[in-house]
mmCIF file as Biopython writes it, N, C-alpha, C and O atoms, coordinates in Angstrom:
data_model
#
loop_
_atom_site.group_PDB
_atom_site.id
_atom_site.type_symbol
_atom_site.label_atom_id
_atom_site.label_alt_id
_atom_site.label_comp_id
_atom_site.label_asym_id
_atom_site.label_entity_id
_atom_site.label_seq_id
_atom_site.pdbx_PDB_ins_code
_atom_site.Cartn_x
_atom_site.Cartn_y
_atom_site.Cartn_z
_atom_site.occupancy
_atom_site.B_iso_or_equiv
_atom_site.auth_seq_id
_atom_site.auth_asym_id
_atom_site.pdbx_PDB_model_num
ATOM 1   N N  . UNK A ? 1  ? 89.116  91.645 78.388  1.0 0.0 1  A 1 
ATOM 2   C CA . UNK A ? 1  ? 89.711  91.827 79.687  1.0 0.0 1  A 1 
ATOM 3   C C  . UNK A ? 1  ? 88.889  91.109 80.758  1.0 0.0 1  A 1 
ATOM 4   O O  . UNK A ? 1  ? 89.275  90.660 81.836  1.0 0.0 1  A 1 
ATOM 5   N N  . UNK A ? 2  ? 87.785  91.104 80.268  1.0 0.0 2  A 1 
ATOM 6   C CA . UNK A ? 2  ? 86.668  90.748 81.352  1.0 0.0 2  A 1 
ATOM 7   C C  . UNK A ? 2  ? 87.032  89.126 81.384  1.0 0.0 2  A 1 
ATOM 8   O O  . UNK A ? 2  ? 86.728  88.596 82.453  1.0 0.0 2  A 1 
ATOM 9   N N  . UNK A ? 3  ? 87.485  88.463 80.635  1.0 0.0 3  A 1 
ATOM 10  C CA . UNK A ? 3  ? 88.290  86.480 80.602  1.0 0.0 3  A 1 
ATOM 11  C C  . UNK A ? 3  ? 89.086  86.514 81.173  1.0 0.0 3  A 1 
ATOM 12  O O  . UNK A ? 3  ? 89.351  85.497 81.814  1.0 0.0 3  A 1 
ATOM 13  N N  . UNK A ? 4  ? 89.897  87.615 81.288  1.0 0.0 4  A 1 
ATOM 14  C CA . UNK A ? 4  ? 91.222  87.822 82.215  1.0 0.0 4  A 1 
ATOM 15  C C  . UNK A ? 4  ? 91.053  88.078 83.624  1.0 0.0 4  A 1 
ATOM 16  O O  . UNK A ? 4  ? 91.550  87.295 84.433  1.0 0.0 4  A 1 
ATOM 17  N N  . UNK A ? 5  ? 90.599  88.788 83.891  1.0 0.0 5  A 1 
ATOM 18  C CA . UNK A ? 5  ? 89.986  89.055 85.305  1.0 0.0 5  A 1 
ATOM 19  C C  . UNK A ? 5  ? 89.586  87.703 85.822  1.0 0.0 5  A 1 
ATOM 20  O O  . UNK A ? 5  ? 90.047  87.286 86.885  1.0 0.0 5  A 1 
ATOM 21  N N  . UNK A ? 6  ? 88.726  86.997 85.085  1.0 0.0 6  A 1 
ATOM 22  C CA . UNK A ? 6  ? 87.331  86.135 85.299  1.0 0.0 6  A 1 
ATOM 23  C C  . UNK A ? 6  ? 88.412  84.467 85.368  1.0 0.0 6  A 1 
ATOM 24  O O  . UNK A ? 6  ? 88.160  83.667 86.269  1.0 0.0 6  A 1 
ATOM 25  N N  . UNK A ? 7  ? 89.125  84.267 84.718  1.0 0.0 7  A 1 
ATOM 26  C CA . UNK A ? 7  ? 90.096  83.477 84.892  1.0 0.0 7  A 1 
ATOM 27  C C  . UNK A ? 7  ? 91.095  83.462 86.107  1.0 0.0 7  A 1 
ATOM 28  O O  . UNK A ? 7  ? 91.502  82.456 86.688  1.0 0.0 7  A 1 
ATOM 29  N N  . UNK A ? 8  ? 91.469  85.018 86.430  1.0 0.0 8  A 1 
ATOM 30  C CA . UNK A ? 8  ? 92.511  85.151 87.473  1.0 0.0 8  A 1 
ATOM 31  C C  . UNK A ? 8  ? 91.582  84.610 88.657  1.0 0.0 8  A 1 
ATOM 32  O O  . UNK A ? 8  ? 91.941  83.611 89.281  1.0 0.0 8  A 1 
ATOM 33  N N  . UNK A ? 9  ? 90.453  85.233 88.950  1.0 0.0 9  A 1 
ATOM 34  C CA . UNK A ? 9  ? 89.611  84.761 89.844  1.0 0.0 9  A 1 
ATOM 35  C C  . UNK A ? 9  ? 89.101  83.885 90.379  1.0 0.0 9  A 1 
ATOM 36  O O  . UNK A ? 9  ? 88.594  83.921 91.500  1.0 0.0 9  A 1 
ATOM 37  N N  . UNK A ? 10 ? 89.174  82.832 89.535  1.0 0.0 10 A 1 
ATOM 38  C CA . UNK A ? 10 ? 88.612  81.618 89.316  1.0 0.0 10 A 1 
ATOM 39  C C  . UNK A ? 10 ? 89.943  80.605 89.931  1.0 0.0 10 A 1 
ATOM 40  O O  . UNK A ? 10 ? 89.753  79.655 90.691  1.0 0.0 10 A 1 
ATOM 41  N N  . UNK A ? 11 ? 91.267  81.031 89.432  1.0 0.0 11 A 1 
ATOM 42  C CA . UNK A ? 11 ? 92.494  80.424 89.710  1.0 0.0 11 A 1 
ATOM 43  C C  . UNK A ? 11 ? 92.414  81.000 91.158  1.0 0.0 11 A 1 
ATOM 44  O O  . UNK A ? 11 ? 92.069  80.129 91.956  1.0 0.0 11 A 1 
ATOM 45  N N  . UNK A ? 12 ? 92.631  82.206 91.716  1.0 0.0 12 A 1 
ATOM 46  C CA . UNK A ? 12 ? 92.728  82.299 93.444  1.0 0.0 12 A 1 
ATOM 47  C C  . UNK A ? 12 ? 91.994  81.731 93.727  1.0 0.0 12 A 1 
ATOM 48  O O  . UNK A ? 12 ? 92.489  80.815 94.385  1.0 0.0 12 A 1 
ATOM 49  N N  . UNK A ? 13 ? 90.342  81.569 93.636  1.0 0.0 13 A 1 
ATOM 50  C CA . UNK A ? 13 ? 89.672  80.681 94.303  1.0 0.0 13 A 1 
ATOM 51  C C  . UNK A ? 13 ? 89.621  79.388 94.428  1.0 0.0 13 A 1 
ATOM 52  O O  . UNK A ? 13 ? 88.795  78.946 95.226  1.0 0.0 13 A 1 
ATOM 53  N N  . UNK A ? 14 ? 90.347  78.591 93.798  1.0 0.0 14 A 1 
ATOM 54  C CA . UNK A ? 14 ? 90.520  77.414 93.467  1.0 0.0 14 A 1 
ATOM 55  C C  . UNK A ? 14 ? 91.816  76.836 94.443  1.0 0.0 14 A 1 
ATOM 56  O O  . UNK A ? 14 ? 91.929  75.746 95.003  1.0 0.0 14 A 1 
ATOM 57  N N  . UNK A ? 15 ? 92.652  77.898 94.419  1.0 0.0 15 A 1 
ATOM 58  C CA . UNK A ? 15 ? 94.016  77.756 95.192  1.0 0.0 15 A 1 
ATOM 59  C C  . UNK A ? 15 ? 94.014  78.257 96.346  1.0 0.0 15 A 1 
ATOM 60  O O  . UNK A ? 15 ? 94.679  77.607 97.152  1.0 0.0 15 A 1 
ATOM 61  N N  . UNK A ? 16 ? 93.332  79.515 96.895  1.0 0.0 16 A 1 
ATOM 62  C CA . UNK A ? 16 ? 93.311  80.015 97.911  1.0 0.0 16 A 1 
ATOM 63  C C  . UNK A ? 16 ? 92.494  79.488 98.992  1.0 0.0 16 A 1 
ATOM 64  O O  . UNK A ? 16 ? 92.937  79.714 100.118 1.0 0.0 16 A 1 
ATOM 65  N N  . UNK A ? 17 ? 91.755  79.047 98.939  1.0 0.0 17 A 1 
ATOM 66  C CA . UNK A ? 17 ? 90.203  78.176 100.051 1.0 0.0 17 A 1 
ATOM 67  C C  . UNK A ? 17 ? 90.750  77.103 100.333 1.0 0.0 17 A 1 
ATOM 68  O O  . UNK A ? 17 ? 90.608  76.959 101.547 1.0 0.0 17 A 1 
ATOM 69  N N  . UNK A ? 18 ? 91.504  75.944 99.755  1.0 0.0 18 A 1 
ATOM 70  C CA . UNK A ? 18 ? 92.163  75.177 100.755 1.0 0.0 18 A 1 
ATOM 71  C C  . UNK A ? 18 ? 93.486  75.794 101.658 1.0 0.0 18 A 1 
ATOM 72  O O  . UNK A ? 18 ? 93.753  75.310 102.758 1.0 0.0 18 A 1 
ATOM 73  N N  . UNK A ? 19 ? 94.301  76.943 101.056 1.0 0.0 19 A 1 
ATOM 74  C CA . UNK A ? 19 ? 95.191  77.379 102.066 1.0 0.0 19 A 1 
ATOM 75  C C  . UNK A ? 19 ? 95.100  78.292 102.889 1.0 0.0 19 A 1 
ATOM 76  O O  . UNK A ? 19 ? 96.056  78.863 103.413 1.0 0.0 19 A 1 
ATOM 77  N N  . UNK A ? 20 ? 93.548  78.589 103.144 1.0 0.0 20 A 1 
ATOM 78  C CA . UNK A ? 20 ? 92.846  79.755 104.102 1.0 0.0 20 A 1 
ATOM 79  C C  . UNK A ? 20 ? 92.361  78.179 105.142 1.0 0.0 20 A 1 
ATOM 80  O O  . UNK A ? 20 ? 92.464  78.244 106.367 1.0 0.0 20 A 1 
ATOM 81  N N  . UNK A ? 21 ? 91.915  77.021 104.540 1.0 0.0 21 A 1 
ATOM 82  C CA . UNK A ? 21 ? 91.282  76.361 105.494 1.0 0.0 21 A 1 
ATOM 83  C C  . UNK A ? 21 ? 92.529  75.629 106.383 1.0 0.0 21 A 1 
ATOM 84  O O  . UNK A ? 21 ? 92.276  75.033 107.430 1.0 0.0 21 A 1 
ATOM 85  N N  . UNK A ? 22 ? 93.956  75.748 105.822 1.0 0.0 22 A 1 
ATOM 86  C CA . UNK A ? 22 ? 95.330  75.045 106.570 1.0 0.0 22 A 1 
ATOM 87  C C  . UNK A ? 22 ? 95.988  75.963 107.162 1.0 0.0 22 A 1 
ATOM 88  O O  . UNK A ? 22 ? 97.119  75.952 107.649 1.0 0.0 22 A 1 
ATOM 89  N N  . UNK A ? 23 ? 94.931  77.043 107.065 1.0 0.0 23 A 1 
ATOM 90  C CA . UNK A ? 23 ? 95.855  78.266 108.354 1.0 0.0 23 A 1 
ATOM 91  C C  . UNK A ? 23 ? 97.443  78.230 107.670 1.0 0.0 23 A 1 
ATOM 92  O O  . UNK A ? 23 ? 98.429  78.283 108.406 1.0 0.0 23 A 1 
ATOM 93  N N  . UNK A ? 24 ? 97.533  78.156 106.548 1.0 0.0 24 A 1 
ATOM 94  C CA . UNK A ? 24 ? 98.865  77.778 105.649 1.0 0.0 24 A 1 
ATOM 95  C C  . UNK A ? 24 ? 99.216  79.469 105.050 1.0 0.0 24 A 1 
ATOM 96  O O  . UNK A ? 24 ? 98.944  79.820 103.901 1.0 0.0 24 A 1 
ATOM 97  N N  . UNK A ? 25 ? 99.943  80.492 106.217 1.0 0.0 25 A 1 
ATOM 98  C CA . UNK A ? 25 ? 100.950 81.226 105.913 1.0 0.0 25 A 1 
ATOM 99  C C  . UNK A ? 25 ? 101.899 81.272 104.908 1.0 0.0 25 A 1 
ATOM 100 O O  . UNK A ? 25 ? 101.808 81.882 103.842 1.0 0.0 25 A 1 
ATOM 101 N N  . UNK A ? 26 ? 102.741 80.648 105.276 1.0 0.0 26 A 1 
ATOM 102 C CA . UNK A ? 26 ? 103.751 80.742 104.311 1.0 0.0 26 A 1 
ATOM 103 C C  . UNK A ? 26 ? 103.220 80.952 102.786 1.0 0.0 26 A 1 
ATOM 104 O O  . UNK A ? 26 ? 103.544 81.855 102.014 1.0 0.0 26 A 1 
ATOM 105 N N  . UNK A ? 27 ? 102.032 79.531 102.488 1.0 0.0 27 A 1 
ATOM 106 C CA . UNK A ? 27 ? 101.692 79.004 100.579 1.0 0.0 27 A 1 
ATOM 107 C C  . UNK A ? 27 ? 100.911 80.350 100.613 1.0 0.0 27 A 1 
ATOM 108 O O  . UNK A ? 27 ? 101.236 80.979 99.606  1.0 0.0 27 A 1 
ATOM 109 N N  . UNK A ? 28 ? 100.171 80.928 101.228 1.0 0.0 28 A 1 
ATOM 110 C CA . UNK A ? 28 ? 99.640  82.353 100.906 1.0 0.0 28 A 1 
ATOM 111 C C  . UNK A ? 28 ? 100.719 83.130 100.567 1.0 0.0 28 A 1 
ATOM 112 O O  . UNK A ? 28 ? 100.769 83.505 99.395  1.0 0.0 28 A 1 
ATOM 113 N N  . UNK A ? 29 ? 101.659 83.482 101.374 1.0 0.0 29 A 1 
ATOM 114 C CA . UNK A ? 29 ? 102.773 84.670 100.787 1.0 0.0 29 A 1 
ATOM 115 C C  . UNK A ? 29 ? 103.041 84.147 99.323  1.0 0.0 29 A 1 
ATOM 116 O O  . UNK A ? 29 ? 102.840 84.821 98.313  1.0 0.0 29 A 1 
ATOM 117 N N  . UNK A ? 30 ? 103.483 82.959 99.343  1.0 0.0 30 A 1 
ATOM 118 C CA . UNK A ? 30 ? 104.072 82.564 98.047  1.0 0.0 30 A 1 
ATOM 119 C C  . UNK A ? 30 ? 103.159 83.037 97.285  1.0 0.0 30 A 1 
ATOM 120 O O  . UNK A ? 30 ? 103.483 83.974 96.556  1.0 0.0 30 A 1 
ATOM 121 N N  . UNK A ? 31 ? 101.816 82.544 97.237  1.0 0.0 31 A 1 
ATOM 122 C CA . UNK A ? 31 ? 100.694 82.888 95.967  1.0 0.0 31 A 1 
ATOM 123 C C  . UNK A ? 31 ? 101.106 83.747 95.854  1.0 0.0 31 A 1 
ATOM 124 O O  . UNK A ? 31 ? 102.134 83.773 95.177  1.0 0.0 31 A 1 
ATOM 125 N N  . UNK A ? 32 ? 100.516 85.199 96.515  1.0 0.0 32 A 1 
ATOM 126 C CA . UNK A ? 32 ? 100.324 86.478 96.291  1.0 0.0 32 A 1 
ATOM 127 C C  . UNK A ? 32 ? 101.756 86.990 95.747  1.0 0.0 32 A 1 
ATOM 128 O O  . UNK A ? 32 ? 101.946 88.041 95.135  1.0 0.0 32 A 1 
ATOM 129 N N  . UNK A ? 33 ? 102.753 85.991 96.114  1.0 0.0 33 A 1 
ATOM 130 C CA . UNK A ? 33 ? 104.220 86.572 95.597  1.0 0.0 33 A 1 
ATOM 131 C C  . UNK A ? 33 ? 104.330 86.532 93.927  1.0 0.0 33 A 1 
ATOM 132 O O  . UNK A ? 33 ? 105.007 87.457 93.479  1.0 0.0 33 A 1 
ATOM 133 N N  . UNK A ? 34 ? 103.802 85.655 92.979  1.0 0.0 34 A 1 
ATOM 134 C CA . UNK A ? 34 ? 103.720 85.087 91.887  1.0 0.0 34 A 1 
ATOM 135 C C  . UNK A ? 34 ? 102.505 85.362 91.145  1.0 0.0 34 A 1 
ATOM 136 O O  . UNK A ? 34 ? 102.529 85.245 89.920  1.0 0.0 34 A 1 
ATOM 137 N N  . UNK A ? 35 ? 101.067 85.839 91.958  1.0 0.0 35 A 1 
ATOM 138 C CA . UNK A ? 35 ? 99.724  85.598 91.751  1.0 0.0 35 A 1 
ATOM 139 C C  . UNK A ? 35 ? 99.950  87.249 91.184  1.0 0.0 35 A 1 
ATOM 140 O O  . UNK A ? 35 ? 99.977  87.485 89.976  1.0 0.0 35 A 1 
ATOM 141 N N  . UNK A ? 36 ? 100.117 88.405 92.287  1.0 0.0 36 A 1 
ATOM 142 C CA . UNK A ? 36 ? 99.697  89.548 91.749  1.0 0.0 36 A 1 
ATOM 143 C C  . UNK A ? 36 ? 100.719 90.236 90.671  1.0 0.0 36 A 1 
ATOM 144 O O  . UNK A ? 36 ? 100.323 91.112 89.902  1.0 0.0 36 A 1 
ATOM 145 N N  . UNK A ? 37 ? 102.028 89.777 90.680  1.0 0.0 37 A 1 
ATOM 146 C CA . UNK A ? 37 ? 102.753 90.473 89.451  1.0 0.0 37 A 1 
ATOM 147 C C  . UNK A ? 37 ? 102.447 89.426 88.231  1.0 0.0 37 A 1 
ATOM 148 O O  . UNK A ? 37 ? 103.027 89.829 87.223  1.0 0.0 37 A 1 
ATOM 149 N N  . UNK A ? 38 ? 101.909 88.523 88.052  1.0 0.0 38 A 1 
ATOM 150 C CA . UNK A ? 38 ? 101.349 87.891 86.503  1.0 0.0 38 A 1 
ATOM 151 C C  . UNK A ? 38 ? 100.215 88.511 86.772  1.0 0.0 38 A 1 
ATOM 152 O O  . UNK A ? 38 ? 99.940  89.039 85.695  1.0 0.0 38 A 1 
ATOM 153 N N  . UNK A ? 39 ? 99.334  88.799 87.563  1.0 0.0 39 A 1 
ATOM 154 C CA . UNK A ? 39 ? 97.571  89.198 87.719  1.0 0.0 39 A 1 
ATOM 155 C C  . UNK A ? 39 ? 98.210  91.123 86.368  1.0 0.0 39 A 1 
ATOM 156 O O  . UNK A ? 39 ? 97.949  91.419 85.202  1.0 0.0 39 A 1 
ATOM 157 N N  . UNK A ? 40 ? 98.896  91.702 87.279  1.0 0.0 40 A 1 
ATOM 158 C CA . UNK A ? 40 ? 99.325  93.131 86.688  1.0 0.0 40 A 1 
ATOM 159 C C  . UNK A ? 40 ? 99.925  92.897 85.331  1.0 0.0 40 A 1 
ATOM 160 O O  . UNK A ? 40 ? 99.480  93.685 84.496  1.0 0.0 40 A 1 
ATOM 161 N N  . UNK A ? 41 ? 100.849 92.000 84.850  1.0 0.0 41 A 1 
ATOM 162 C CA . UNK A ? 41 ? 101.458 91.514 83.286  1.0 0.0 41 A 1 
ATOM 163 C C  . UNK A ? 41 ? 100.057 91.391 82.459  1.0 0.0 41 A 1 
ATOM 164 O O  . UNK A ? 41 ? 99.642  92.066 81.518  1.0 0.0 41 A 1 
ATOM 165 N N  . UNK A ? 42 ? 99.525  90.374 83.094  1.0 0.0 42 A 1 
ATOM 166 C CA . UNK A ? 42 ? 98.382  90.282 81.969  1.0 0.0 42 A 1 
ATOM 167 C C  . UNK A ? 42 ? 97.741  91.189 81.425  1.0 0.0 42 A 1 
ATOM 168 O O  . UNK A ? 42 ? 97.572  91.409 80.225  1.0 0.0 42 A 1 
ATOM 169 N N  . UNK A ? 43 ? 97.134  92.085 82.907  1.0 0.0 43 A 1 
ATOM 170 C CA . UNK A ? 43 ? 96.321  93.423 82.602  1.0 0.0 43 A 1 
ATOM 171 C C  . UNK A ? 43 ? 96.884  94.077 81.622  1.0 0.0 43 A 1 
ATOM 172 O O  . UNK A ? 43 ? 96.231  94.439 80.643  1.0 0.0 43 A 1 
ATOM 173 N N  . UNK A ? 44 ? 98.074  94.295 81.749  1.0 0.0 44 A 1 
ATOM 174 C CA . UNK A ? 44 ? 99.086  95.534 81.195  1.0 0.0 44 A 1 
ATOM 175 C C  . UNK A ? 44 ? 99.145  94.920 79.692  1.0 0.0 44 A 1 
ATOM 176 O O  . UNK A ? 44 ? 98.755  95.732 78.852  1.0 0.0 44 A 1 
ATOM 177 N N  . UNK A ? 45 ? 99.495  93.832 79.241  1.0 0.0 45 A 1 
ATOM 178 C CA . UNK A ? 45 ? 99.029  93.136 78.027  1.0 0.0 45 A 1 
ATOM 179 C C  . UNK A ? 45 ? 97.596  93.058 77.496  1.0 0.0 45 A 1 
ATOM 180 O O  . UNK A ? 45 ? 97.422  93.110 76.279  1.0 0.0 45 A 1 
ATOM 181 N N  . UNK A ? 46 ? 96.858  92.972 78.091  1.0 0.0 46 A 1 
ATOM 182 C CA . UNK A ? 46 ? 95.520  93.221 77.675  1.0 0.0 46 A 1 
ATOM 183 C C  . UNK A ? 46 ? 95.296  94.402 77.228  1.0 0.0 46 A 1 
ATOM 184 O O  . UNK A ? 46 ? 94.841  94.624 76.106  1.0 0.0 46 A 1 
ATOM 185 N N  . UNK A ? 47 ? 95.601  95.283 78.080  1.0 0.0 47 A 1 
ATOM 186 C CA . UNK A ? 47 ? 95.476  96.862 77.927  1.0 0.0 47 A 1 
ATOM 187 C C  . UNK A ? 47 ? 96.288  97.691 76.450  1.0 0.0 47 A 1 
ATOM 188 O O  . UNK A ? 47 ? 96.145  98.844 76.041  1.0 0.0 47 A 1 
ATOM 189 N N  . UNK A ? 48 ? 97.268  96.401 75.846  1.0 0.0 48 A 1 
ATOM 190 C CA . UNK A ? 48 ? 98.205  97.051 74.625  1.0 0.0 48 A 1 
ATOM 191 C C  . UNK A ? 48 ? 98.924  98.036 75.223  1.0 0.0 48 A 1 
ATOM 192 O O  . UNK A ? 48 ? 98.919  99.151 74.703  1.0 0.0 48 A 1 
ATOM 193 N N  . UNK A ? 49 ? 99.845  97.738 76.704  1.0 0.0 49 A 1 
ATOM 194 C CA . UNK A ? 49 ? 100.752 98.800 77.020  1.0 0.0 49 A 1 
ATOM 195 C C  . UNK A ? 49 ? 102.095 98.071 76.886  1.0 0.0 49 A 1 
ATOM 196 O O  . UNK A ? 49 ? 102.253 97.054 77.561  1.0 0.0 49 A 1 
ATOM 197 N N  . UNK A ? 50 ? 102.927 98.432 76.202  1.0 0.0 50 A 1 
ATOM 198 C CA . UNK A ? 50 ? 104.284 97.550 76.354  1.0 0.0 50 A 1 
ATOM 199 C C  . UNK A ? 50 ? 104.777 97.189 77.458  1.0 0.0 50 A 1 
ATOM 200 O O  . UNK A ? 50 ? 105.000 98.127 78.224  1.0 0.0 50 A 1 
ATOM 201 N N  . UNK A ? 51 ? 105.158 95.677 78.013  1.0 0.0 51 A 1 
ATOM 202 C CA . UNK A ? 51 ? 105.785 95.343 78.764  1.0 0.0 51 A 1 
ATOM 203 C C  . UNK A ? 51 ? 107.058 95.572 78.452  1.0 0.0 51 A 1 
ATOM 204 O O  . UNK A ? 51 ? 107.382 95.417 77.275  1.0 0.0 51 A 1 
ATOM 205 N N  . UNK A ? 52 ? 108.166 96.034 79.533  1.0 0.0 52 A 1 
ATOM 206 C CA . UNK A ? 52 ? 109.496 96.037 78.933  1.0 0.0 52 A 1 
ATOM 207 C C  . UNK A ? 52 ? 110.154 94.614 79.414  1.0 0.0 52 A 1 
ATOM 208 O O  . UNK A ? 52 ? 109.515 94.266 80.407  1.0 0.0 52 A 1 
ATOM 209 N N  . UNK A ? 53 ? 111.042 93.775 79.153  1.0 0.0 53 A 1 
ATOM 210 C CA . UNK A ? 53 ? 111.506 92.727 79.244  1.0 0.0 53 A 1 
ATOM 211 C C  . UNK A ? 53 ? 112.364 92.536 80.446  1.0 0.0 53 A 1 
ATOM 212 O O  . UNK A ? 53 ? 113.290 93.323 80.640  1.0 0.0 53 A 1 
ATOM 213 N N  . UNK A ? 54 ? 112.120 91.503 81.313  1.0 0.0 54 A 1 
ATOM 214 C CA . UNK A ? 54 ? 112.877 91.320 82.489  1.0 0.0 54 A 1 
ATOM 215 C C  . UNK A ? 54 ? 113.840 90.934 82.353  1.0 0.0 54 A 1 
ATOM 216 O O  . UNK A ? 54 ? 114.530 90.980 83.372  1.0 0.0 54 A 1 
ATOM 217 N N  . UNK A ? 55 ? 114.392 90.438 81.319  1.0 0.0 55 A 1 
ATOM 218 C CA . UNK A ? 55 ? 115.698 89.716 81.173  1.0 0.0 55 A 1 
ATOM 219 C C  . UNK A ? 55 ? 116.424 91.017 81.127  1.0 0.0 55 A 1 
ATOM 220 O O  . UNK A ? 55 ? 117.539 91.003 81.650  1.0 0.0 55 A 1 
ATOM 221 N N  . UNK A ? 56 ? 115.944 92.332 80.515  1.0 0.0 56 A 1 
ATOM 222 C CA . UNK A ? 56 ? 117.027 93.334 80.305  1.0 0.0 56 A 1 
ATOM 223 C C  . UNK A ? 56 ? 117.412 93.638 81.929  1.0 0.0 56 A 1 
ATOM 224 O O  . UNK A ? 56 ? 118.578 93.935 82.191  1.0 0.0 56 A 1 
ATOM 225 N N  . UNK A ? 57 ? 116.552 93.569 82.853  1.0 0.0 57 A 1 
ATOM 226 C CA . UNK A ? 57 ? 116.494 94.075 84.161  1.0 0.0 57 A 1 
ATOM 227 C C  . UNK A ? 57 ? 117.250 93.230 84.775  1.0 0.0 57 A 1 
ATOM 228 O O  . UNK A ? 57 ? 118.166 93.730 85.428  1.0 0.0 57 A 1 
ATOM 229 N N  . UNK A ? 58 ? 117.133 91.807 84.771  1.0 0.0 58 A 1 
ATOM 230 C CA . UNK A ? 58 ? 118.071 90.695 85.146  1.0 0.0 58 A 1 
ATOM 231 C C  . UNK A ? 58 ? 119.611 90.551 84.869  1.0 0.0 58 A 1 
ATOM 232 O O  . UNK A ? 58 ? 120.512 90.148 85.604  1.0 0.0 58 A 1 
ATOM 233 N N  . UNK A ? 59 ? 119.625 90.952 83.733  1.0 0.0 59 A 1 
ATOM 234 C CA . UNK A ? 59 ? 121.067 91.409 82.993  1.0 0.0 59 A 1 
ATOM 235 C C  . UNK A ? 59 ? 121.547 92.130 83.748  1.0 0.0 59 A 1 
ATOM 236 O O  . UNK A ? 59 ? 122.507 91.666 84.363  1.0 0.0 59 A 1 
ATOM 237 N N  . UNK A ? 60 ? 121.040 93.887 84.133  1.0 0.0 60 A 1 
ATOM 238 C CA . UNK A ? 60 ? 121.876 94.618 84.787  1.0 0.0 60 A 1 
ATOM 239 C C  . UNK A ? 60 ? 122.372 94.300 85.959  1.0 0.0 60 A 1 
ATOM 240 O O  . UNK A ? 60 ? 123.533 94.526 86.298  1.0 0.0 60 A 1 
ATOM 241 N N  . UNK A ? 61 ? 121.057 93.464 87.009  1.0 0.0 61 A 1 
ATOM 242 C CA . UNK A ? 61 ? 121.052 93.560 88.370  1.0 0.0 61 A 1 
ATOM 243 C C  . UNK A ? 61 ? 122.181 92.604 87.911  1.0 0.0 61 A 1 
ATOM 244 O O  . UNK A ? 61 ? 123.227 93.148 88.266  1.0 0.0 61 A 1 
ATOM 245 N N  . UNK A ? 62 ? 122.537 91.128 87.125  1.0 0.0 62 A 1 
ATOM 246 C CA . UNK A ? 62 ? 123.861 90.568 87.260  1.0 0.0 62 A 1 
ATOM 247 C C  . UNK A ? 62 ? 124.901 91.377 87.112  1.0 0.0 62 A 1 
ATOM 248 O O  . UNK A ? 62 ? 125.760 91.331 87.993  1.0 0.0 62 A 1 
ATOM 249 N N  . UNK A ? 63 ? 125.034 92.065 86.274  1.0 0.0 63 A 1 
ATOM 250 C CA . UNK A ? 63 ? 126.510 92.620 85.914  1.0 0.0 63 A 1 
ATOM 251 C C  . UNK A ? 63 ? 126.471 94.058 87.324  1.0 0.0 63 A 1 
ATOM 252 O O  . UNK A ? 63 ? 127.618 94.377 87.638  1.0 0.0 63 A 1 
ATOM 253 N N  . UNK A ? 64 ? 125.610 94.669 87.924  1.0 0.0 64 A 1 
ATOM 254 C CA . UNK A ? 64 ? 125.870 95.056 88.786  1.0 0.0 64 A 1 
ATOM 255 C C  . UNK A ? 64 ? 126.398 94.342 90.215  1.0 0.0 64 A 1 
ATOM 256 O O  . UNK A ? 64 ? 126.943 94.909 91.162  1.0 0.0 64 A 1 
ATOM 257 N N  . UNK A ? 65 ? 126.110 93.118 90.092  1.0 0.0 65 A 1 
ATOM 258 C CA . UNK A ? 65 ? 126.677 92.062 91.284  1.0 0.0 65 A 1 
ATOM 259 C C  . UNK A ? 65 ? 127.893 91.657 91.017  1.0 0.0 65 A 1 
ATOM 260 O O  . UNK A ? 65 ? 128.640 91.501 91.983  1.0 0.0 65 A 1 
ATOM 261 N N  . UNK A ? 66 ? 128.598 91.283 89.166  1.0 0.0 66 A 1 
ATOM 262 C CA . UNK A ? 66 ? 129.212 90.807 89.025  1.0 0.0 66 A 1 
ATOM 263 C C  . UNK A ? 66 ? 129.147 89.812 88.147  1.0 0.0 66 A 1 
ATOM 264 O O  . UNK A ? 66 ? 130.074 89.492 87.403  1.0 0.0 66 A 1 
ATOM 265 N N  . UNK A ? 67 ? 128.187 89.346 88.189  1.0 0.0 67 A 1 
ATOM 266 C CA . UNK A ? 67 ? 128.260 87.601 87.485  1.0 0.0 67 A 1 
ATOM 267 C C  . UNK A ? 67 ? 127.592 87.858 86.010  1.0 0.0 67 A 1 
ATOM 268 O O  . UNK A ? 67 ? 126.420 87.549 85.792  1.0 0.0 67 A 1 
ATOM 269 N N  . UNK A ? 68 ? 128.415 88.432 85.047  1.0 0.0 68 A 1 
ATOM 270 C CA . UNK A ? 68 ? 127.936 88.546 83.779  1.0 0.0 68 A 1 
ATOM 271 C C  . UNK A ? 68 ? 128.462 87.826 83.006  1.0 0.0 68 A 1 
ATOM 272 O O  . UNK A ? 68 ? 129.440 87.369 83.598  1.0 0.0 68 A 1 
ATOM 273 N N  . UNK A ? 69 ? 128.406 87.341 81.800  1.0 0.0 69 A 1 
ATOM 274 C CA . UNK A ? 69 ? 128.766 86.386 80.810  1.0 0.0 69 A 1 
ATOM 275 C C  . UNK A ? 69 ? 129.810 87.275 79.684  1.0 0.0 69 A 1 
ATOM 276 O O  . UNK A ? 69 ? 130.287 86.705 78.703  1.0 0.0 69 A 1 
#
């Protein structure tokens, strides 16, 4: 777990310090939009807790809108 952490860390810092130095709003939201729900997947995989599958979740939210196959 401790490669996982140590990797995630290594990736924000790498990405985050030039878009803290461009006063760059927006590419921050985005990170943190993409950064902390893979940062929590991994953990939760590391940890041997079952992820349940997004496609099942994607499925419903379509056929609750409508647009199912």
């Amino acid at each position: 777990m401790f490669l996982v952490l140590a990797g995630f860390i290594l990736i924000a810092l790498i990405d985050l310090i030039p878009m803290f130095r461009q006063h760059s709003k927006n590419q921050i939201i985005a990170f943190f939009t993409f950064f902390c729900p893979a940062l929590a997947i991994a953990l939760l995989v590391q940890l041997n807790i079952e992820v349940p599958s997004l496609l099942l979740l994607l499925d419903g939210l379509f056929k609750a809108v409508g647009l199912s196959y």
